[in-house]
N, C-alpha and C positions, 0 to 999 in steps of 0.2 A: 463485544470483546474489549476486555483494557488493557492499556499497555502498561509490561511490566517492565522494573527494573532491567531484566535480560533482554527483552526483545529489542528496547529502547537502545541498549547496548549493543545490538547485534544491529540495528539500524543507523547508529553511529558509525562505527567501522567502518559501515557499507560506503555509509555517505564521506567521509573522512579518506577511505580509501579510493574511493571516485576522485572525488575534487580537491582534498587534502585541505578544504577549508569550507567553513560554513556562512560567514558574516556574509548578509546580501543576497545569498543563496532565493529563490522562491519556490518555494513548497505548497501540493496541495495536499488535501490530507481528505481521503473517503475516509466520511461517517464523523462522528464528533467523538473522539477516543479522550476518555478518563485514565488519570495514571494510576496505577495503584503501587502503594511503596513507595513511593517517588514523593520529592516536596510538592511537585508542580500537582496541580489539580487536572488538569488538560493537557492532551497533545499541542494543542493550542499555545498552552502558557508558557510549556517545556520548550517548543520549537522558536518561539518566539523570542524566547532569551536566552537562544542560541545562535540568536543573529538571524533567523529565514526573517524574507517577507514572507506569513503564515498566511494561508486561505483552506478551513476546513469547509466540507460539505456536507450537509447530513437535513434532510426533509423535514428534522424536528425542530429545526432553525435555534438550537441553544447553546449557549458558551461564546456568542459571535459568529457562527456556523451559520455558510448560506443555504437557504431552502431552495436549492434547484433536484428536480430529479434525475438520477442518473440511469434512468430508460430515455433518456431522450435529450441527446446527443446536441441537437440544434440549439441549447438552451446554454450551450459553455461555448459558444464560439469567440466571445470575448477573449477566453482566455487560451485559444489553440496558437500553439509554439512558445507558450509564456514562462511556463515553471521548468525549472531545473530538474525539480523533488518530487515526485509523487508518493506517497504511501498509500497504501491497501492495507489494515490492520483490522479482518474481519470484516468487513462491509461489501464487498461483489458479492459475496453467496448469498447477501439475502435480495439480492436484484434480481429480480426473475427473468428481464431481458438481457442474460448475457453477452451478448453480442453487443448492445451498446453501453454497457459500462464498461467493456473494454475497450470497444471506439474510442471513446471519452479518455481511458487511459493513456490510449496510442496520440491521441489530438492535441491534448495538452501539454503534452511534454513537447520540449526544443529538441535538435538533434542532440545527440552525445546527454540528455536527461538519462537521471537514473528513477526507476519505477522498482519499489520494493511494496514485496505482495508477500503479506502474513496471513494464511488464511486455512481454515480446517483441512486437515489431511483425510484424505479417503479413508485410512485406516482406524481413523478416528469415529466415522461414522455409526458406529452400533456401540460407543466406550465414550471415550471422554465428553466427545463435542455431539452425542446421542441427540436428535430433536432439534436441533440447534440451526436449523438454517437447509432449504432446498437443495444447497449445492457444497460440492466437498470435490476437492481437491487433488492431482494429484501430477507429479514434475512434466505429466507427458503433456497438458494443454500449456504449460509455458515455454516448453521446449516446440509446438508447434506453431505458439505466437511467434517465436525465433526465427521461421522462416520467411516469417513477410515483413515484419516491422521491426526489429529488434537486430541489435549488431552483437551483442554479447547477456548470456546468460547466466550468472552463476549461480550455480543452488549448491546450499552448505551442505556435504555430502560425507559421508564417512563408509569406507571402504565400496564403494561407488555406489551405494545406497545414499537417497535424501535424508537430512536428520529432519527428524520431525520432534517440535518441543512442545511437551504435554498436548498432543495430536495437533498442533498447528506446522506445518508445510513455512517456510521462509526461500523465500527468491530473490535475489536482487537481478534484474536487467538492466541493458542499457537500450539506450533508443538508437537507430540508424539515422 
């Protein structure tokens, strides 16, 4: 999945709205995301000259992207309580061990970290995002990560439906 001009925008606000500033900020970033539309070539490039200290993760190990796997949790201990920023932009659904790229998500972040997850909508599954990945999405598994490790959820919602953009699901949480 790449990020577009919109999502990137919709992940700014998030971030902007959390911390009301970026310089210094540190970010992890699941999977190695290309921009499309955008000057920046990389999530990478883009966040990095937005002021984060960037750290992408993706098994392909390209663009600067470290090759750790994210089924297995004991391999980012380095980096538990570190980053402010998490993104998920497409990349859990194709982890097969769900349970630990979400570990991974909860480990990394500080308290008060914000974790935004852009990832296939349920509804998307036989239409837009067809074939596309084991797993699809949908507000109730982040609304139940909310009960143990999470102190606030927000999902972009419109008339108390999730908005879902061109069958991607967006979430911002905060960590406890």
């Amino acid at each position: 999945m790449a990020l577009t001009t919109i999502l990137v925008e919709m992940m700014d606000e998030s971030i902007a709205s959390h911390f009301g500033y970026t310089a210094g900020l540190r970010m992890i970033e699941l999977g190695d995301q290309v921009c499309v539309g955008m000057q920046s070539a990389t999530g990478k490039e883009y966040f990095t000259k937005c002021g984060f200290e960037h750290v992408s993760i993706d098994l392909n190990g390209n663009h600067g992207a470290l090759a750790l796997d994210l089924t297995q949790p004991e391999l980012f201990s380095e980096f538990y309580g570190y980053f402010d920023v998490l993104t998920n932009s497409g990349t859990s659904e194709h982890v097969l061990d769900q349970a630990a790229v979400f570990e991974i998500c909860d480990k990394v972040l500080k308290p008060g970290g914000l974790a935004i997850h852009i990832v296939p909508d349920v509804s998307a599954r036989e239409t837009t995002w067809k074939g596309h990945s084991p797993y699809y999405y949908d507000a109730s598994i982040f609304e139940a990560m909310s009960q143990f490790t999470i102190q606030k959820i927000e999902l972009l919602r419109s008339q108390d439906k999730e908005i879902v953009i061109d069958g991607l699901l967006y979430v911002a949480m905060v960590k406890k």
